[in-house]
N, C-alpha and C positions, 0 to 999 in steps of 0.2 A: 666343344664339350670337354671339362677337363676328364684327364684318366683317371681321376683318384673314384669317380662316378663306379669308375668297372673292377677296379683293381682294389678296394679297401672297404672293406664291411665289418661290424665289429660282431664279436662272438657272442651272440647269445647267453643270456645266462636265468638264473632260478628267479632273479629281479625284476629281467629284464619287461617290457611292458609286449602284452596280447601285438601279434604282428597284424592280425585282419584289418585294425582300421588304419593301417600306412597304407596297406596295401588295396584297400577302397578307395582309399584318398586320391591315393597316385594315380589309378583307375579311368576314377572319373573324372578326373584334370586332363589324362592324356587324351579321353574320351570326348573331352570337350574342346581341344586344340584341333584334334583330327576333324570334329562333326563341325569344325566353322570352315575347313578348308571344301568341303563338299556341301553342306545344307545350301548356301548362296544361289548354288548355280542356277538351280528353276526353279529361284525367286525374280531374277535377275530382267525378266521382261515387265515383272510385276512392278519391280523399283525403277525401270525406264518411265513406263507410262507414270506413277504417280509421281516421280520427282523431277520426268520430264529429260532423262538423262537419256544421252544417246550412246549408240557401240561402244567410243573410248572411256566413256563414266561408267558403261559397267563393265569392261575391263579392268577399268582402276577399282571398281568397290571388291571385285576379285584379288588383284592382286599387290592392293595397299597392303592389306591383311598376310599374304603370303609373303613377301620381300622382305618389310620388318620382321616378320618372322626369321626367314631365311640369314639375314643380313648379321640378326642382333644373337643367332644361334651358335655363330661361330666362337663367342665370347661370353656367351651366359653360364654353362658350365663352370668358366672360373667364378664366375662372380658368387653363383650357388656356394662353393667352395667358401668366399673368404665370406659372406655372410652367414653359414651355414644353411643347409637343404628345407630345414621347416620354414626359416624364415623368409625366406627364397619364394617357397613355396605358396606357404600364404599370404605375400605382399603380391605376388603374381596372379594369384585366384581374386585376392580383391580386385587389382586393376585389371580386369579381365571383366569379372563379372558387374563393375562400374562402365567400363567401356562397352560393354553388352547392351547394358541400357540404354547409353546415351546413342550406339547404334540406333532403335527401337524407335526413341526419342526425334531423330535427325529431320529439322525441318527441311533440310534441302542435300544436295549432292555434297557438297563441299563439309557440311556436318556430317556426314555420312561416312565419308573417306577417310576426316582428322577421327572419327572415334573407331573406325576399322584399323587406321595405321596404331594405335594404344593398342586395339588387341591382339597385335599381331607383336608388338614388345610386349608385352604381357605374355602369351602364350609362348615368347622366346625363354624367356627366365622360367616357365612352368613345366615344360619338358626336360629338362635335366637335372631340375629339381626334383621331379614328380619321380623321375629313374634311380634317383640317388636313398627317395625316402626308403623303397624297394629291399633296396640294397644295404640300409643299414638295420633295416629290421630284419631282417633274416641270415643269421649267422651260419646255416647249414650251407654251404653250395650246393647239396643237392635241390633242398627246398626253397633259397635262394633261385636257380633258375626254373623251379616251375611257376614260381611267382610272376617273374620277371617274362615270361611267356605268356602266363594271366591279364598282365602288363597292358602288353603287345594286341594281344588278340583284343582289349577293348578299345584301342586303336581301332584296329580291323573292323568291329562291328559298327563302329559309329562311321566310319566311312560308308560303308553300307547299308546303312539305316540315312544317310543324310539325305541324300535325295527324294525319299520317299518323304521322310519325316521336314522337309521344308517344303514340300510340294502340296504335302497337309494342310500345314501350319498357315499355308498362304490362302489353299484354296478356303478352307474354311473359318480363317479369322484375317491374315493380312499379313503383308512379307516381313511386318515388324515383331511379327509373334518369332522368325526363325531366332531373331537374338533375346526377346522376352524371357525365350523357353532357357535359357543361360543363366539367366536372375537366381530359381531354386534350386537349379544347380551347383553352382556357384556354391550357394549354405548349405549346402548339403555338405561339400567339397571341406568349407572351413569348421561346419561343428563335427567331421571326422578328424581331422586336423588337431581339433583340440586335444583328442585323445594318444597324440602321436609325442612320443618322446623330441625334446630338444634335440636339435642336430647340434652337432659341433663347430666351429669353425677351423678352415685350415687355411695355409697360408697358400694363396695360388697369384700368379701372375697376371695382368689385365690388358691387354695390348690397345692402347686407344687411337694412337694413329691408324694404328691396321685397320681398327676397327670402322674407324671414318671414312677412310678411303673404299673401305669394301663397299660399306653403305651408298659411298655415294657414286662410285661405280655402276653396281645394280641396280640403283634408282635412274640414273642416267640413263644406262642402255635399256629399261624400260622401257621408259618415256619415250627416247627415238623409235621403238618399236611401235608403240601405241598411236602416239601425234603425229609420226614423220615431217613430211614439210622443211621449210627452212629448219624451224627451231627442233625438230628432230635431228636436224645433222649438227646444230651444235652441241645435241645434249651429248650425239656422238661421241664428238670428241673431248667432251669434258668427259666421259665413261673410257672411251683409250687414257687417258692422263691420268684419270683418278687408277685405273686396274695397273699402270704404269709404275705410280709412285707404290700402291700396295705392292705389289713387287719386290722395290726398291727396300722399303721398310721390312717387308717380313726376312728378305735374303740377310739383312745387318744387323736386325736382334737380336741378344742372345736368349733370349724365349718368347720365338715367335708366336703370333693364336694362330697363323698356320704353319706349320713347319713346310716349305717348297719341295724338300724329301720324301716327303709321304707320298709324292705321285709318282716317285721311280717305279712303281711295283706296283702300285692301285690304278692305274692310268683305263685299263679293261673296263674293269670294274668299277670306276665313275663316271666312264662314259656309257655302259651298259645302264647301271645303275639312272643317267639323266635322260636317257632314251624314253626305258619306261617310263619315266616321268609324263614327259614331253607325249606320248602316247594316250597313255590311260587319262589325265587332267585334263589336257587341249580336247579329249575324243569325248568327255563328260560335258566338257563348256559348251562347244557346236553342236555335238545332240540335243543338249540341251533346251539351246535358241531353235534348232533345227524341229523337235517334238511342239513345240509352241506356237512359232511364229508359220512354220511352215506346213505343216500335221493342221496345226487348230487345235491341240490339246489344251487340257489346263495343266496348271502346273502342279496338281496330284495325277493328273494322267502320266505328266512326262516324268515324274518320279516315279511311276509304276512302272515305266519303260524299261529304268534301270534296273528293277528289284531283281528280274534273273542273273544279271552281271555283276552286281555285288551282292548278293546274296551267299556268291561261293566263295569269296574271298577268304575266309578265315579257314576254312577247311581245306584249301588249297595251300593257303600257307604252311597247316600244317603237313598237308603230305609231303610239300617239297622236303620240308626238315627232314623227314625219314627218310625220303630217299638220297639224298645228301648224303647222310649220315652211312647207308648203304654202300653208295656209289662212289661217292665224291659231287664237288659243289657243282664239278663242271658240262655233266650231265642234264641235269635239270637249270641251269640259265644256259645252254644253248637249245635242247627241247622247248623249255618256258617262252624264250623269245622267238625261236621259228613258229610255234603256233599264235604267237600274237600277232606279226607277218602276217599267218597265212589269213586270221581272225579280219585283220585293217583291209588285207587284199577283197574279202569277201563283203566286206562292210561297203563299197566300192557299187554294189550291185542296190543299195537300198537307194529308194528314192519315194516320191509322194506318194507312188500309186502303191507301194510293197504292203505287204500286210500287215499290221500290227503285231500280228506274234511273230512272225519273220525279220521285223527291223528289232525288237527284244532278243531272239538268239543269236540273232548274228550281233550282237554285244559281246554273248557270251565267251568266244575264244579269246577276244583282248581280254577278258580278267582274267581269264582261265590261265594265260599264258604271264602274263604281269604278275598276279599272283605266286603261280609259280618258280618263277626267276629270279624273285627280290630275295626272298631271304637268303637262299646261296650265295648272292649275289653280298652283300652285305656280311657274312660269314668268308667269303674269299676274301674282301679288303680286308676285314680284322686278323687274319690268316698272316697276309701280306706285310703287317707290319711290326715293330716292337709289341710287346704286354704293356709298355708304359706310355705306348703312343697309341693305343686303342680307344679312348675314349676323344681323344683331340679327333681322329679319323672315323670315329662314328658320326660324330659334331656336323666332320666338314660331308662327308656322302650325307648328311640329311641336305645342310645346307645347300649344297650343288642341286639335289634332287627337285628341292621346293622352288630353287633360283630358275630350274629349268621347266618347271611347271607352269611359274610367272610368265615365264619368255612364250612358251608356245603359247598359252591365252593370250598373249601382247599382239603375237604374231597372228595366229590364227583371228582371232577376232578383227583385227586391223583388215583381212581378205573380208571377213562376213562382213565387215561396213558396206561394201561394194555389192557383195551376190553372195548369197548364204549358200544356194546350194551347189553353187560351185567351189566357195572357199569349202566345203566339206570335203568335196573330193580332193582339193589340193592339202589339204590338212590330212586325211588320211594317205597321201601319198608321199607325204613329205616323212610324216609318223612311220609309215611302212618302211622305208628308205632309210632313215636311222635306226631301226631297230634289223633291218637287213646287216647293215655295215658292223652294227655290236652283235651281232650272232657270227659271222665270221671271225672278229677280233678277239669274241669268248674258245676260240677253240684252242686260243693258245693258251688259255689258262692249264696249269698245272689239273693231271686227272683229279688227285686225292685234295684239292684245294678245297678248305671249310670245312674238312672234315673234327668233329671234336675228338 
């Protein structure tokens, strides 16, 4: 994500145009990137049986959509930049809400995947697009970040709305309705747009070899995750060579899309930061199959399941900020991640016979604690680094964040092929185990770290 995203907004003036519909725009594009990384999940037994697809197809209708995202996030930011942010914006909401359909549309698996992988480049060019419109519409810093907060939190609630709202969608119309529902949003998205000032263009950098190798690094080590087998240990090592030569390239540019510096000092903090990932996402995916296949739920039950667990997401976000801003960052993500620990340890205890409102709260501590954690956690890296390398290092912790969310469903799923409710336990033990080792490694953060 370039920096000029965070670091350049223009001043306001008597001319200048009403900020409310950028900042609806941006809203509900950010709102619609987040609500496709969660609506899937407890659709996902529904698109096995009709398309006939088994564990690894819907692992992959998961995380086609997540990787192109993840992969193509590292470099979209510039691209916003030299196209300028409306334009960006709404070539990304078209092929978005085009790919949407043709999701909807997919006579089979392999249709399914190719129009999931489009959404997920699409929703790469519309989140740092979507942060930039934000940002040039509000010339005040002050009302600049409660915008940009506004932002955020409708992130937050479409993540928490997703499971319920595709577990609807499915029960009572068909798992095609979770991407249908994308269609009038979509237009909605672009005739707010229309009202939004011309962005600028500026001149930014584009790194394309980086870019290729990244990509096909991540897709490699997917795929070995997913398939294993022989041709799993070849994708291997074409994913060691491909992350190899990325290396190679970004260490000899003179403007890398990742600068290999940014991790002297963020290193906590994007391993913290990939933890929760790999925690809260993998723990959504296997409840998910777990509530359905194993429960007998439908899949509006198993999105009720969630509703206490993300229901508090945004309010917990905000209190972390406060208290951050109190304490220091380092506070609240070593608390945040010990109680998600203690959440996964007790998760441990759910099984067939547990009661349904008992397997619903014992969700509750992993949000409670992930919730709490990220945003410090994310206010430490930007802390960590230059003013003029904060938008590249916001880029890359999202990127890492989403890559490690891919990995654990590649992972985690690959056990449920075998024994679902044994791969739960090992999924949450593995989840509990990295977020033990990043609560230890957060203690060395700096106290007043992320403080504004």
């Amino acid at each position: 994500m370039s920096s000029t995203l965070l670091t350049k907004a223009p001043v306001a003036g008597r001319d200048a145009p009403a900020p409310g519909p950028a900042l609806a725009a941006a809203m509900l594009g950010f709102a619609l990137i987040t609500l496709d990384t969660s609506v899937v999940n407890v659709a996902l037994p529904a698109i096995g049986t009709d398309l006939r697809a088994g564990m690894s197809g819907l692992q992959w209708v998961v995380d086609a959509y997540t990787l192109a995202f993840a992969a193509l996030l590292l470099s979209s930011g510039a691209l916003a930049d030299r196209v300028g942010a409306s334009r960006a914006y709404g070539a990304g909401v078209v092929v978005f809400t085009l790919a949407s359909a043709a999701c909807g549309l997919a006579p089979g698996l392999p249709g399914l995947l190719a129009a999931r992988t489009v959404q997920g480049v699409a929703a790469a060019v519309m989140l740092p697009a979507s942060l930039a419109l934000v940002r040039e519409a509000y010339g005040d810093p002050g009302r600049r970040a409660r915008a940009v907060s506004l932002w955020a939190a409708g992130g937050t609630v479409a993540v928490a709305l997703g499971p319920v709202a595709g577990g609807a969608l499915t029960t009572a119309w068909s798992w095609r309705g979770i991407f249908f529902i994308n269609l009038p949003l979509g237009l909605l998205a672009l005739a707010l747009l229309t009202r939004v000032a011309r962005s600028e263009r500026r001149p930014a950098a584009l790194d394309l070899p980086g870019q290729l190798t990244a990509m096909t690094a991540l897709g490699a080590l997917t795929f070995a995750a997913i398939e294993g087998g022989t041709e799993g240990r070849w994708a291997l090592g074409i994913a060691v060579a491909a992350f190899g030569a990325f290396l190679l390239i970004e260490a000899r540019r003179r403007q890398p899309m990742v600068p290999l510096g940014l991790f002297r000092n963020t290193t906590v903090a994007v391993a913290a930061g990939s933890a929760n990932s790999v925690a809260f996402y993998g723990m959504i995916f296997v409840f998910g199959l777990f509530f359905q296949q194993v429960l007998g739920l439908s899949a509006l039950g198993a999105g009720l399941m969630f509703l206490p667990m993300t229901g508090l997401l945004a309010g917990v976000n905000i209190l972390s900020a406060r208290v951050a801003a109190r304490y220091g960052a380092r506070l609240p993500i070593v608390l945040g991640q010990a109680v998600a620990v203690a959440g996964l340890l007790g998760l441990l205890t759910v099984d067939a016979d547990s009661s349904r409102v008992a397997q619903a709260l014992l969700l509750v501590p992993l949000a409670l604690g992930a919730g709490f954690s990220l945003p410090p956690l994310i206010a430490a890296m930007m802390e960590a680094v230059p003013a003029e390398r904060a938008g590249t290092a916001a880029g890359l912790l999202n990127a890492i964040r989403q890559t490690a969310g891919a990995l654990a469903i590649a992972v985690f799923g690959s056990l449920a092929a075998r024994d679902l409710e044994a791969a739960l336990r090992t999924s949450l033990l593995i989840s509990a185990g990295l977020l033990a080792l990043t609560t230890l490694a957060s203690l060395r953060l700096p106290r007043r770290a992320g403080m504004p």
